[in-house]
N, C-alpha and C positions, 0 to 999 in steps of 0.2 A: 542459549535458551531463548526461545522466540517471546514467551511471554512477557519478559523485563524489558522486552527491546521497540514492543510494539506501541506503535501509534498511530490512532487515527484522528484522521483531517476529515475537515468539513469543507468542501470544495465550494467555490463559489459556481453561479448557475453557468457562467461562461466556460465554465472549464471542465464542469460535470459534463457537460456535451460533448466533449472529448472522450470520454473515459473507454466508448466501445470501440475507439483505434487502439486502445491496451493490446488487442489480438492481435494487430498487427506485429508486435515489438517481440516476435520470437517467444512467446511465453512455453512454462515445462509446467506441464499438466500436474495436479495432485490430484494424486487417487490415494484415497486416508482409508483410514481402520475401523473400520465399523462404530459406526457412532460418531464420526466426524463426514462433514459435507464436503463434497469435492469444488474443484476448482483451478485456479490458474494462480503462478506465479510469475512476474518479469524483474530485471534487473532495474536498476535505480539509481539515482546519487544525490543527497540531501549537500551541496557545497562538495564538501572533495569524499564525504563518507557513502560506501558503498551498502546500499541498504536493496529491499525488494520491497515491492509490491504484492501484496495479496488478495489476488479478487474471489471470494469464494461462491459457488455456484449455486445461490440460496435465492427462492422466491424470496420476490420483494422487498429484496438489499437494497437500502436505499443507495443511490445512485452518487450522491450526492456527499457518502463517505470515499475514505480512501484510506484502507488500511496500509501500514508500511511498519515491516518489520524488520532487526536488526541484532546483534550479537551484544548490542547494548545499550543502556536504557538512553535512547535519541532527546526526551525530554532533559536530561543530566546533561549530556554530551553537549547540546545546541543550547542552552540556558534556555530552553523554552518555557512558557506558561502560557495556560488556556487565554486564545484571542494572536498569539503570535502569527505570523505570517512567514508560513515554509516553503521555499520552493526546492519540488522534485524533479526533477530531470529525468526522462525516459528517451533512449535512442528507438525510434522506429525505424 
């Protein structure tokens, strides 16, 4: 269940400028169900756990989030709390 799993990061500005080679890294399209916004998904790795990325295709997303989601809840799993320092790992 995506919901319990999801979290999002607040990218620093060095690395937000990254984020539109996401297209490059082989992403699978989401085309949702009426009432949700479409978008992109790519593969991921928080440390050794396999998670994704979700970039969704919405005016004005700030740039500077980076949602990533997971089969469970990543803040439990990594002992995280707000201010932690995550690194993802994306193969392009």
């Amino acid at each position: 269940m995506p919901y319990l799993g999801t979290l999002n990061l607040r990218l620093t500005d060095e690395v937000a400028k990254l984020k539109p080679q996401l297209h490059k890294a082989h992403p699978l399209c989401i085309e949702p169900a009426e009432g949700y916004c479409p978008g992109f998904v790519v593969k991921a790795k928080i440390g050794s756990l396999a998670v994704a990325i979700v970039v969704p295709d919405v005016p004005n997303y700030p740039v500077e989030v980076l949602e990533v989601v997971a089969p469970f809840c990543l803040r439990e799993k990594e002992k995280l709390v707000d201010g932690s320092v995550v690194v993802v790992e994306v193969t392009i």
